[in-house]
C-alpha positions in Angstrom: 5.4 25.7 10.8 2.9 22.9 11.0 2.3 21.1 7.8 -1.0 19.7 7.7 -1.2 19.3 4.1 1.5 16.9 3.8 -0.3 14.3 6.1 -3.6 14.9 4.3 -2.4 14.6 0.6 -0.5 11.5 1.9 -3.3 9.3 4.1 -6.6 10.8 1.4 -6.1 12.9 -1.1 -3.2 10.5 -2.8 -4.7 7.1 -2.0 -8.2 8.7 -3.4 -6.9 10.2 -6.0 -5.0 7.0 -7.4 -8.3 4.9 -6.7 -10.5 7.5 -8.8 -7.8 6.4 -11.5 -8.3 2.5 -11.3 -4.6 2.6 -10.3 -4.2 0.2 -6.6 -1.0 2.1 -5.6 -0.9 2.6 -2.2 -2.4 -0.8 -1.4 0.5 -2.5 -3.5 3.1 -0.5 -2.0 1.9 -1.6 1.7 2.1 -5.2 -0.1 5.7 -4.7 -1.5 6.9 -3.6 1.6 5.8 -6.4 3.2 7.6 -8.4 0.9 11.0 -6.6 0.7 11.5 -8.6 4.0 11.0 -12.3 2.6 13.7 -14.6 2.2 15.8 -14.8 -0.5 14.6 -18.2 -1.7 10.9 -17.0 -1.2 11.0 -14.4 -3.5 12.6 -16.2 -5.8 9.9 -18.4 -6.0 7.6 -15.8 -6.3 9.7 -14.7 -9.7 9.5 -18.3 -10.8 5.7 -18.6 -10.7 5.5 -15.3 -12.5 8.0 -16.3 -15.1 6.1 -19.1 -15.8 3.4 -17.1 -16.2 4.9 -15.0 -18.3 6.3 -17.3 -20.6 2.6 -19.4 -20.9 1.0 -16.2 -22.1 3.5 -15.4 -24.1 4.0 -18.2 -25.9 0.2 -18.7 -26.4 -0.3 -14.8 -27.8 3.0 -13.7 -29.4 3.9 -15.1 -32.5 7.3 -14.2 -31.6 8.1 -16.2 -28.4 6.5 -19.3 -29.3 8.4 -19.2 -32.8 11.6 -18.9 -29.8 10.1 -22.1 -27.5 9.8 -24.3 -30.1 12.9 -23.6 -32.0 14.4 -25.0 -28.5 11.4 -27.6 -27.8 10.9 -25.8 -24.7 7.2 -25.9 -22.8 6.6 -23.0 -19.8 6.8 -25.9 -17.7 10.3 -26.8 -18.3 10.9 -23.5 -16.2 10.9 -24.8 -12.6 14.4 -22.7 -11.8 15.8 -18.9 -12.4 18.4 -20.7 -14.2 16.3 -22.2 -16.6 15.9 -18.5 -17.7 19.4 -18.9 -19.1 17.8 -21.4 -22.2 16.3 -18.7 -23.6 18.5 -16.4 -26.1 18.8 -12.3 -24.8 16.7 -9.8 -26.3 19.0 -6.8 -28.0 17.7 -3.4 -28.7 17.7 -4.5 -32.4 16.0 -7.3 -31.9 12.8 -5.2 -29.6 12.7 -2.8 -32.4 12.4 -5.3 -35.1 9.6 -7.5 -32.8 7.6 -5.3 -31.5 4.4 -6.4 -33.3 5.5 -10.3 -33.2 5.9 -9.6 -29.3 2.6 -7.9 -29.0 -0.1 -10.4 -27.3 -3.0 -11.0 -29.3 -5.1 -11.3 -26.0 -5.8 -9.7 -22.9 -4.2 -7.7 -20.9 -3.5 -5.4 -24.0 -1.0 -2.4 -24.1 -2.6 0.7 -22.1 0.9 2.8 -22.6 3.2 2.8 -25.4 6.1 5.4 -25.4 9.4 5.9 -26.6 13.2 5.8 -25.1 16.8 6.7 -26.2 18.1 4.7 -23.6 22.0 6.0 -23.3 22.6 3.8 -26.5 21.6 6.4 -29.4 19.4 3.8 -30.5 15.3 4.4 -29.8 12.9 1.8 -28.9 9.5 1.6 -28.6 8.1 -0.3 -25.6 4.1 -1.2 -24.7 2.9 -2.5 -21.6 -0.4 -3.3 -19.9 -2.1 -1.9 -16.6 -0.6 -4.4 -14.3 2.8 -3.9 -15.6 2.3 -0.1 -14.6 0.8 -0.1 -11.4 4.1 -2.3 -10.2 6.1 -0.2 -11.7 4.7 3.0 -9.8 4.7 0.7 -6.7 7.9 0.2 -7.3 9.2 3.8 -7.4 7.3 4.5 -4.4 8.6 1.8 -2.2 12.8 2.5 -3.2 12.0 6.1 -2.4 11.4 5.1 1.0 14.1 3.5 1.8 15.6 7.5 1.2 12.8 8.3 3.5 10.9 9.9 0.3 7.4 9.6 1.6 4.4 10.3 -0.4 3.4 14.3 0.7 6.5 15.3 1.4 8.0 18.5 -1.0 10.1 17.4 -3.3 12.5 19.0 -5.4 13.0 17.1 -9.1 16.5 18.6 -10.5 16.0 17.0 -13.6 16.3 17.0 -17.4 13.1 18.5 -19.2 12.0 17.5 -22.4 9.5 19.8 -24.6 6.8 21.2 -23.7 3.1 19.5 -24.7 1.9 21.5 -28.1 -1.3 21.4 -25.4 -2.7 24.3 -23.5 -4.7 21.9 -21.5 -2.1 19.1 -20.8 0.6 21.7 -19.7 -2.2 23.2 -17.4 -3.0 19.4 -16.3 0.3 18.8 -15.4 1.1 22.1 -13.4 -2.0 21.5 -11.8 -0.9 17.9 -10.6 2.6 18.8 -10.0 1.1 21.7 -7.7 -1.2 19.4 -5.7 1.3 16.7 -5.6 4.3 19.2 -3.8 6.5 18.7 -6.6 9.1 21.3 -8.0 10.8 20.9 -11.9 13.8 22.6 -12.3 15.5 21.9 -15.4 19.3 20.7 -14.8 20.4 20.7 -18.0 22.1 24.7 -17.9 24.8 24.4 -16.0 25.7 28.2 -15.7 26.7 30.1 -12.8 23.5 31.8 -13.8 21.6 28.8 -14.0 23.1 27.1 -10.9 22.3 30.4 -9.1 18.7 30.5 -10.0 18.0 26.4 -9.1 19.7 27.3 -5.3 17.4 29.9 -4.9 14.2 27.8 -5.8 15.7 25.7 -3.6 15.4 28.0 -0.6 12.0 29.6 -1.7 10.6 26.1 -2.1 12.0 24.1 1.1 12.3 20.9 -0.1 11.9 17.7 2.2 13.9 15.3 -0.5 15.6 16.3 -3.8 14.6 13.9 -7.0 17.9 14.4 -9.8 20.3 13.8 -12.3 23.4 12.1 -10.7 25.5 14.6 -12.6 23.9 17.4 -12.1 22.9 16.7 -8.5 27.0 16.7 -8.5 27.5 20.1 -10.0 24.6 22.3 -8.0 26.4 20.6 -4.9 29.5 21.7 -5.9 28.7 25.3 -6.7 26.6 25.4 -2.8 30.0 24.1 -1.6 32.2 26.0 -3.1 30.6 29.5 -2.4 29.4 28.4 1.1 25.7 28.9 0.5 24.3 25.5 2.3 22.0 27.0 4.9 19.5 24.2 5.5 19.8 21.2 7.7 20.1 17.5 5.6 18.0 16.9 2.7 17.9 13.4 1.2 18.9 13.3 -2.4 17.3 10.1 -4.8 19.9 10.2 -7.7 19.7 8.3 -11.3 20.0 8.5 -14.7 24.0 8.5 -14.3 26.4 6.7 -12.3 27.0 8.1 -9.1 30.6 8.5 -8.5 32.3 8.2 -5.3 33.7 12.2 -5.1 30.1 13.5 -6.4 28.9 11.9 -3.0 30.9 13.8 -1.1 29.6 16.7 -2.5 26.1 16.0 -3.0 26.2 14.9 0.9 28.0 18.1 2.0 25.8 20.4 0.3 22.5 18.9 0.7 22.3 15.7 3.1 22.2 11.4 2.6 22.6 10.1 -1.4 20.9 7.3 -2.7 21.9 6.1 -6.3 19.5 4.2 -8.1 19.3 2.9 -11.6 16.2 2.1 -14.5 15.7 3.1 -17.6 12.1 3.8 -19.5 11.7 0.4 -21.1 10.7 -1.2 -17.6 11.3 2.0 -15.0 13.1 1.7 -11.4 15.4 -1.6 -11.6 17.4 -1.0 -8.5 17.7 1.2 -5.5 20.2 1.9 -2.6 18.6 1.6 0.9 20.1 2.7 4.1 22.9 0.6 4.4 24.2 2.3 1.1 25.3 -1.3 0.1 24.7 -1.8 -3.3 21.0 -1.5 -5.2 18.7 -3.9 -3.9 16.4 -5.2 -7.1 13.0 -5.2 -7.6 12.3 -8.6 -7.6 9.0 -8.6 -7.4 8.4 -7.0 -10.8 11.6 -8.1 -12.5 14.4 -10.4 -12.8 17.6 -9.0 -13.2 20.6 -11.0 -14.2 24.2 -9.5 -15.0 25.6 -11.6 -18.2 28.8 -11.7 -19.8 29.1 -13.1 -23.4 31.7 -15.0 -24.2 34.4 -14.7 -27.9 33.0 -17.9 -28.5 29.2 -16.6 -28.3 28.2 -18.4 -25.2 26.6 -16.6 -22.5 27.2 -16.9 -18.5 26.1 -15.0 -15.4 28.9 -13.1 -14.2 30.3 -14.0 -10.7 30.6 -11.5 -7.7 32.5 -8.9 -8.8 32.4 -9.2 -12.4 31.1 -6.6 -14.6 28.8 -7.6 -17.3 25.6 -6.6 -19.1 22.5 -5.9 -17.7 19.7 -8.0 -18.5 15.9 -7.5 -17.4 12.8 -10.2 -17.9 9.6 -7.9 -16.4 7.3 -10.4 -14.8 4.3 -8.1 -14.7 4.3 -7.4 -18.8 1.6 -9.9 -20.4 0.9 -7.4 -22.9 4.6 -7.2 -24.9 6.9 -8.8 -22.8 10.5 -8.3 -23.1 12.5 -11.5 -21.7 16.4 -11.4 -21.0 16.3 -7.6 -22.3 19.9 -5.8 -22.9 19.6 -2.5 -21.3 22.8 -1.0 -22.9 24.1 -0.5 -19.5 26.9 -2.6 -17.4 27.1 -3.1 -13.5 28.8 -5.2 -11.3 27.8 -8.6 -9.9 27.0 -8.8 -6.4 27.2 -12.3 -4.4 23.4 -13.5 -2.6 24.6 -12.3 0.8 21.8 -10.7 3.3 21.7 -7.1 3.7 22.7 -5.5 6.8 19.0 -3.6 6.5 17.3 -7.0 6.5 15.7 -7.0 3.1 15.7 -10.0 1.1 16.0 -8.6 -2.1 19.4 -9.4 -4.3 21.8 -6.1 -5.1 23.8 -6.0 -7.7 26.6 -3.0 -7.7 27.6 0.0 -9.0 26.5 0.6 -12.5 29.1 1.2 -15.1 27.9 2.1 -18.2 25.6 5.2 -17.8 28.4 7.6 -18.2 28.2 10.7 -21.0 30.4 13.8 -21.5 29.8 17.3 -21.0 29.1 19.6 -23.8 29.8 23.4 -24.0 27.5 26.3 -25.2 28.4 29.3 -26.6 29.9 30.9 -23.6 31.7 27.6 -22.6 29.2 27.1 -20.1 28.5 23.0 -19.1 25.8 21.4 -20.5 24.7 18.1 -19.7 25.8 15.5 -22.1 21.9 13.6 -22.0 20.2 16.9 -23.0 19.9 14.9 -26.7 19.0 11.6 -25.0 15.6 13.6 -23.1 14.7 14.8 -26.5 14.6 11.7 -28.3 13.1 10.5 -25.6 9.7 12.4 -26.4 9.8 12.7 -30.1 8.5 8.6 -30.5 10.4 6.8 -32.7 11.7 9.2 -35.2 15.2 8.2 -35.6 16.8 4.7 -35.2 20.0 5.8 -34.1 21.5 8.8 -33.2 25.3 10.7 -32.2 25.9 14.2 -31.0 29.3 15.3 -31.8 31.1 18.5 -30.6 33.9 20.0 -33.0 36.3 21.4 -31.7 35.6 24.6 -33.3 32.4 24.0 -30.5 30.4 23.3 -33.3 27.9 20.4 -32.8 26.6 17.9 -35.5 23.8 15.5 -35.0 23.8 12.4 -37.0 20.6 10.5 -37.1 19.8 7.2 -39.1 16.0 8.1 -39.9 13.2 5.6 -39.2 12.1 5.4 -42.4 13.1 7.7 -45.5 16.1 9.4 -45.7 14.9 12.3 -43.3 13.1 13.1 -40.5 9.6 15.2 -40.9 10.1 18.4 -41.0 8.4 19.5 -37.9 10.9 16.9 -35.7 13.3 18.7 -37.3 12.3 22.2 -36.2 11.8 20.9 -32.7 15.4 19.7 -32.5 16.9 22.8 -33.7 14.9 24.8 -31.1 16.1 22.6 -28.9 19.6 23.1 -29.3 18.8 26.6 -29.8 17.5 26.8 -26.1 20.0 24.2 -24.1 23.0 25.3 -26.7 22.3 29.0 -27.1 25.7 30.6 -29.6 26.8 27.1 -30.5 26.4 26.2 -34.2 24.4 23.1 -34.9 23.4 20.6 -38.0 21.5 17.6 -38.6 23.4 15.1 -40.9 21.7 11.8 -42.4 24.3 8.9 -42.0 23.1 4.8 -43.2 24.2 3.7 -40.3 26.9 4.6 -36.4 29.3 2.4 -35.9 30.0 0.6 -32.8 33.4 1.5 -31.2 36.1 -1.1 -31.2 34.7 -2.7 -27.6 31.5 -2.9 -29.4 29.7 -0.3 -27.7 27.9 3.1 -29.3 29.3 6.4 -27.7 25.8 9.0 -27.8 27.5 12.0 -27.4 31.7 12.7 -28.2 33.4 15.7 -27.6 36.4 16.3 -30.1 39.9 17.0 -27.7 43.0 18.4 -28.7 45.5 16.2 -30.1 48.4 15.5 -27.5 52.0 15.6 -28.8 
């Protein structure tokens, strides 16, 4: 069947649409893609100009980064390199939480968004940002998308985690109504039931998606129920994975039920970081909004880039945030380092490899049925910053306790509480559940902090 709407929503309804909004989308995307195809060292001197940029207005309107220049007797101008970046100290999730007003500029552009993330750390943050910092970062999402050959109008198909729903009528009617104009389908991939799995292939058929948006896990699982009971009966579907690594036997499935993967990686504080293209040779960055380094610190408390190959910490500096920046930020995740060699698809952009931290395990309901391991991290995601850190723990009686280290008291309000418990309720339906108040989660002994553990057997 012709599809007329799909060329119409792409060439005027979405370009007008974002221009009603003040938003310069489509015009930056043509601009990034344009880009994408510099050299290396040109777009590395674009980054340096807008670090230095960066660190001018920052250190004129935060209290907080010009407290950090002059404790080094550094100027913005002492920043001619991307290695100069490496003078400044990194930016830990304790540290964001504990700055956020000291790294608020007290001049314009000020924060239009503020929201809230879990992260895959347990440990909220809450991160502002200012107009320009958004419309690159939608730019941004746009642009990786098509390299999956995701094009704006096209149907697509978001298998993804679903936090709750607005307390208002009228923004859960907004955004039905923009999801419906936009061509895009939500399908909660959380349940992991045959039942569930069932119901999200048939959507899939009545809907006829022309790209699939989801969870790298639970991309993994639908793919494997479709293979397993031989229901694939479209032709290839391109499928845009994140949130969790994408492992090298859920790619084989993913690409045997459905069509081409693509892994990418972000994370809410600054949004898409990197993206697979064609060549499905590593994740190009997004240079033009971000720089990303991979650092590995040292017993001694020094910190280095790691070489090609190395795995080590992900660090972000977005260029485009004036209004609270967050320079050499620790996303909680690890990847490998990739060496500055072109791409086979001709983009100029750096890659960095696969990411190795993003991993959670599978809980269990009260039927036994899977249940994705981030359903707590979506939650937190939405409920601001209620808790400073938290830890979902399965029993092995399949009992689950929450601990949560409050954000001030020793509890949470009781409505936050309520709206956890239905949660759990709803993802976690026969499976006994508590909230307990703990001072503090440790860090395991290789000084990371596991968000969800499931109890095992011991093994004689």
């Amino acid at each position: 069947m012709l599809d007329l709407y799909g060329p119409l929503l792409a060439k005027a309804l979405f370009p007008a649409f974002e221009a009603a909004r003040g938003r310069p989308t489509v015009p930056l995307l043509r601009h990034l893609q344009k880009t994408e195809r510099r050299s290396l060292e040109s777009l590395r001197d674009l980054q340096v100009g807008l670090l230095r940029r960066l660190l001018r207005h920052a250190y004129l309107h935060t209290s907080y980064y010009r407290e950090v220049l002059d404790e080094r007797e550094l100027h913005f101008h002492d920043f001619a390199t991307l290695a100069d970046l490496q003078k400044l100290p990194l930016l830990d999730r304790d540290t964001v939480r504990l700055t956020l007003d000291a790294r608020t500029a007290s001049a314009p552009p000020l924060p239009v968004i503020t929201k809230s993330t879990s992260g895959t750390t347990g440990q909220p943050v809450v991160v502002r940002y200012n107009a320009e910092s958004r419309h690159f970062r939608d730019a941004m999402r746009w642009r990786a998308y098509g390299w999956a050959g995701y094009r704006i109008g096209m149907r697509a198909m978001h298998y993804w985690g679903m936090g709750p729903a607005s307390d208002s009528w009228l923004k859960r009617q907004k955004i039905a109504l923009d999801r419906k104009l936009k061509r895009d389908l939500y399908v909660d991939c959380t349940p992991r039931s045959d039942e569930a799995l069932t119901a999200a292939v048939n959507q899939l058929v009545k809907f006829d998606p022309q790209v699939i948006v989801a969870y790298s896990a639970g991309a993994a699982a639908l793919a494997k129920f479709v293979n397993d009971r031989g229901l694939r009966r479209w032709d290839d579907i391109p499928v845009l994975v994140g949130a969790e690594r994408l492992w090298p036997h859920d790619r084989e499935q993913i690409e045997a039920a459905f069509g081409p993967a693509f892994e990418t990686y972000g994370c809410r504080e600054v949004m898409l970081v990197a993206s697979e293209c064609e060549a499905h040779d590593g994740m190009h960055t997004s240079m033009e909004n971000m720089i990303v380094e991979i650092v590995i610190r040292e017993l001694d408390g020094s910190v280095r880039l790691a070489q090609p190959g190395e795995s080590g910490e992900i660090a972000i500096t977005d260029l485009h945030n004036l209004a609270c920046p967050m320079i050499r930020y620790i996303t909680g995740d690890v990847a490998v380092a990739l060496a500055d060699v072109p791409c086979s698809c001709g983009r100029g952009l750096t890659r960095i490899g696969p990411i190795e931290g993003r991993i959670t395990e599978t809980l269990r309901d009260g039927q036994g049925n899977a249940v994705s391991g981030l359903v707590f991290n979506i939650l937190f995601g939405v409920l601001d910053h209620v808790a400073r850190k938290f830890q979902v723990i399965q029993r092995l009686d399949g009992s689950i306790v929450m601990k949560v280290v409050p954000n001030g008291g020793d509890r949470m309000p009781d409505a936050t509480v309520a709206k956890i418990h239905g949660f759990s309720a709803k993802y976690l339906p026969d499976t006994p559940f508590a909230i307990e108040y703990v001072d503090d989660i440790p860090l395991t002994a290789a000084g990371k902090r596991k968000v969800v553990i499931v109890e095992k057997p011991a093994t004689a």
